[in-house]
C-alpha positions as CSV (number, residue, x, y, z in Angstrom):
1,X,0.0,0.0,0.0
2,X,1.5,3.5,-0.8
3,X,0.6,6.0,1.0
4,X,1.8,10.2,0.8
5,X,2.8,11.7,4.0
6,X,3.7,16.3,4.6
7,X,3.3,18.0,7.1
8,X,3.4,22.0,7.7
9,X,1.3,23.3,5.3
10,X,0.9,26.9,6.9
11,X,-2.0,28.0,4.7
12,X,-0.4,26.8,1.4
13,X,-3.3,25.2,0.5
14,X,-1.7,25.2,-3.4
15,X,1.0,23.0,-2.6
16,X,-1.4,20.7,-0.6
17,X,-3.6,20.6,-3.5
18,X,0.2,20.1,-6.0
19,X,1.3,16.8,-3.3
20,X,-2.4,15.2,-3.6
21,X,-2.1,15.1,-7.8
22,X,1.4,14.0,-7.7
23,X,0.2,11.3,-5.3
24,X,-2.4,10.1,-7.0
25,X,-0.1,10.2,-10.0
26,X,2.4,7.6,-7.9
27,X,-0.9,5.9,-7.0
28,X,-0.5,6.6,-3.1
29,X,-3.9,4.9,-1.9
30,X,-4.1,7.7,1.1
31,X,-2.8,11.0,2.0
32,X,-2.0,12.1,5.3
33,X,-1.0,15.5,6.8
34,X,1.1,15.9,10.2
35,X,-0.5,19.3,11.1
36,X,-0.1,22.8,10.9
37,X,-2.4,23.0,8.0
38,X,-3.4,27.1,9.3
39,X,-0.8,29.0,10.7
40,X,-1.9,31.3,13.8
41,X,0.7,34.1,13.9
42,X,-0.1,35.6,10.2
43,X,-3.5,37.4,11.1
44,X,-5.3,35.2,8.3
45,X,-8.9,36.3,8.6
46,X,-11.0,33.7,9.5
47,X,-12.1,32.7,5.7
48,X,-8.7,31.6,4.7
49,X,-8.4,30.1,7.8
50,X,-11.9,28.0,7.2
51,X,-10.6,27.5,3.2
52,X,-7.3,25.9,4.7
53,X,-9.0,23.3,7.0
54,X,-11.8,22.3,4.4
55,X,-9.3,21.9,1.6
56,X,-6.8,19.8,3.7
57,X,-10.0,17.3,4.8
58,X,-11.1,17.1,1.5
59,X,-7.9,16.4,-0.2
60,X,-6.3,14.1,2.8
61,X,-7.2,11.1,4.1
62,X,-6.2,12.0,7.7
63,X,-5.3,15.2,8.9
64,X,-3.9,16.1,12.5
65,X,-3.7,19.0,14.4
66,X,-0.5,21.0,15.1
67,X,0.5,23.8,17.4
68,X,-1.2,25.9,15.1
69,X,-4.7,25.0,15.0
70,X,-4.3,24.7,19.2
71,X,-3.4,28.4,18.8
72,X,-6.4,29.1,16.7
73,X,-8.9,27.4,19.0
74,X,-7.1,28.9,21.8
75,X,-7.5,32.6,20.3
76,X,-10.6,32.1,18.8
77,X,-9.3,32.4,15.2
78,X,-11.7,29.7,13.8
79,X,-15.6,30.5,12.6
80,X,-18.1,28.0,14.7
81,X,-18.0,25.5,11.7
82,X,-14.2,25.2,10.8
83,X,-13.8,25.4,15.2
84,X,-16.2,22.2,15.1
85,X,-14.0,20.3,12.4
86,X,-10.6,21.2,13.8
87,X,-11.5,19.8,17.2
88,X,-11.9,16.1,15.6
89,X,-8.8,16.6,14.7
90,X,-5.8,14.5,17.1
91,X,-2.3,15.3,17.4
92,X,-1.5,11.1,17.8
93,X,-2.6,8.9,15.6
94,X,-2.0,5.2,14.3
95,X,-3.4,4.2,11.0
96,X,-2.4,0.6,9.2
97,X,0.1,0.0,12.2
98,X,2.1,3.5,11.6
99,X,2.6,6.2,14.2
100,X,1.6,9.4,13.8
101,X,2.4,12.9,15.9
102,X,2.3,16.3,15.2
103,X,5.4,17.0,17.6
104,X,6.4,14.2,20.0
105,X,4.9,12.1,22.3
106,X,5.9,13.9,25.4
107,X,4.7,16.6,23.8
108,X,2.4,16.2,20.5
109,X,1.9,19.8,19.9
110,X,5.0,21.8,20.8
111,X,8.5,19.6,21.3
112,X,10.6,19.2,18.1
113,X,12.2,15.8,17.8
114,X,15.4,16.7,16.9
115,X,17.8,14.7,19.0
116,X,18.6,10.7,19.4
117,X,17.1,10.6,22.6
118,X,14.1,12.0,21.5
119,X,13.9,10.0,18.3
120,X,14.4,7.2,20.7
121,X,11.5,7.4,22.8
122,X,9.2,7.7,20.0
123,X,10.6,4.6,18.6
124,X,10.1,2.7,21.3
125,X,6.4,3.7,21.5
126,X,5.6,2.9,17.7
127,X,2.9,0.0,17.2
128,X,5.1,-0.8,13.9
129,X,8.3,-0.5,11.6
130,X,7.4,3.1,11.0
131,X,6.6,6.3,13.1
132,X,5.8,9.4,11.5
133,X,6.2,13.6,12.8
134,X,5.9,16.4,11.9
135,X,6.7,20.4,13.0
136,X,10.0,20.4,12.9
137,X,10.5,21.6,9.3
138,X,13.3,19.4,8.1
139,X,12.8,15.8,6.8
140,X,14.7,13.6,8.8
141,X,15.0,9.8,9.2
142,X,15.9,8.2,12.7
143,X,16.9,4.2,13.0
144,X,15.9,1.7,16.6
145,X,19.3,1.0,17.7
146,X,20.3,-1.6,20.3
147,X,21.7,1.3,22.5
148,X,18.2,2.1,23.8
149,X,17.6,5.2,24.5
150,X,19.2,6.6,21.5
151,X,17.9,6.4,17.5
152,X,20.6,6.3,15.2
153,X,20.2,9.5,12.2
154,X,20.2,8.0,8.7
155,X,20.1,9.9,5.2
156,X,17.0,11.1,3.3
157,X,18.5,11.1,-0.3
158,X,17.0,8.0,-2.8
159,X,14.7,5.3,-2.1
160,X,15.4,4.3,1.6
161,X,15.0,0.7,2.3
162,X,13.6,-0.2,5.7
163,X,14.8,-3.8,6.1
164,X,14.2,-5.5,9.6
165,X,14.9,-1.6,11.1
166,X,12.1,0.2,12.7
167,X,12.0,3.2,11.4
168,X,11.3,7.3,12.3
169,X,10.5,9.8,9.7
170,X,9.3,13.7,9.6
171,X,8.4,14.5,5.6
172,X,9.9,18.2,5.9
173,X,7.2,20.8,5.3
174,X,5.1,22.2,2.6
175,X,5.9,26.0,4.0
176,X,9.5,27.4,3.5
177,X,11.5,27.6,0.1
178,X,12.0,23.5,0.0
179,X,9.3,22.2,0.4
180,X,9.3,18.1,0.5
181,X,6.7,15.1,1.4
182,X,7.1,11.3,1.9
183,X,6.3,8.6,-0.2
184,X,5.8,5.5,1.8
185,X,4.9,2.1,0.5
186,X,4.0,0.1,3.7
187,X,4.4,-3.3,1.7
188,X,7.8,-3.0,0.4
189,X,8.8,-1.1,3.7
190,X,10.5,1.7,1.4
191,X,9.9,5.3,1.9
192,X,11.4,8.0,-0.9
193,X,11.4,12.3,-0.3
194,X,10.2,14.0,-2.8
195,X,10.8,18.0,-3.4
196,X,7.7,19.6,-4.5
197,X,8.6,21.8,-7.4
């Protein structure tokens, strides 16, 4: 089963929109987004705000929430009706025996998983060969060690085969001037970054 994975979208609902047609195109059964589909800090008025949310659950098969939509509920940034949808939305998730977070376990909004230890823990807590983050930005791919606590930091460049290793991953983002997502195929236990261009 292949399956596209980004995260970060910040209000660029275009690129969302760009990552679901080249999905399709690779024939990626389901799309999922790691959060931060709105950003709360721009001063969006609340119809690009409501455009944001209803194009991400119409285009993704699952959709969680990031720091920034807990910002917009916080600050009452969201109409009644987009307010409504957002709050269905979970920062952890597991779908077909994958992990899913917005930030990290200890914290699934706010902490970025950008050390071993980190990496680590969230390893250890994954149902499966593969956990899945978001919010930090930067794709990234962590390997289970046998040195528990620590993950060991592999390279996101080609078609990355998982093997027997359990596996944690963080697509990049959709915002910023590179954006990237994941191509996983769950079957083959392969995952590939792709720039979106």
């Amino acid at each position: 089963m292949l399956v596209a994975v980004c995260a970060d979208v910040h209000l660029h609902v275009t690129r969302l929109a760009r990552v679901a047609a080249l999905a399709r195109e690779e024939g990626a059964e389901e799309l999922w987004c790691l959060g931060d589909v709105v950003d709360a800090l721009l001063g969006a008025p609340p119809a690009v705000l409501a455009d944001a949310v209803a194009r991400a659950t119409d285009l993704c098969d699952l959709v969680l929430a990031g720091n920034h939509e807990l910002w917009a509920l916080q600050r009452g940034l969201f109409d009644a009706a987009t307010a409504a949808a957002v709050q269905d939305w979970s920062a952890v998730e597991e779908r077909h025996g994958v992990g899913l977070v917005h930030g990290s376990l200890d914290d699934p909004y706010l902490e970025f998983v950008t050390t071993p230890l980190q990496a680590g823990r969230l390893l250890r807590a994954a149902p499966g060969w593969l956990a899945l983050h978001g919010h930090t930005h930067t794709r990234r791919l962590w390997a289970a060690t046998d040195t528990a606590p620590h993950a060991r930091k592999l390279a996101t460049r080609g078609v990355v085969r998982a093997g027997e290793e359990r596996l944690l991953a963080c697509p990049g983002a959709l915002t910023g001037s590179r954006p990237s997502w994941l191509l996983v195929d769950l079957r083959e236990r392969t995952l590939e970054w792709r720039p979106l261009r």
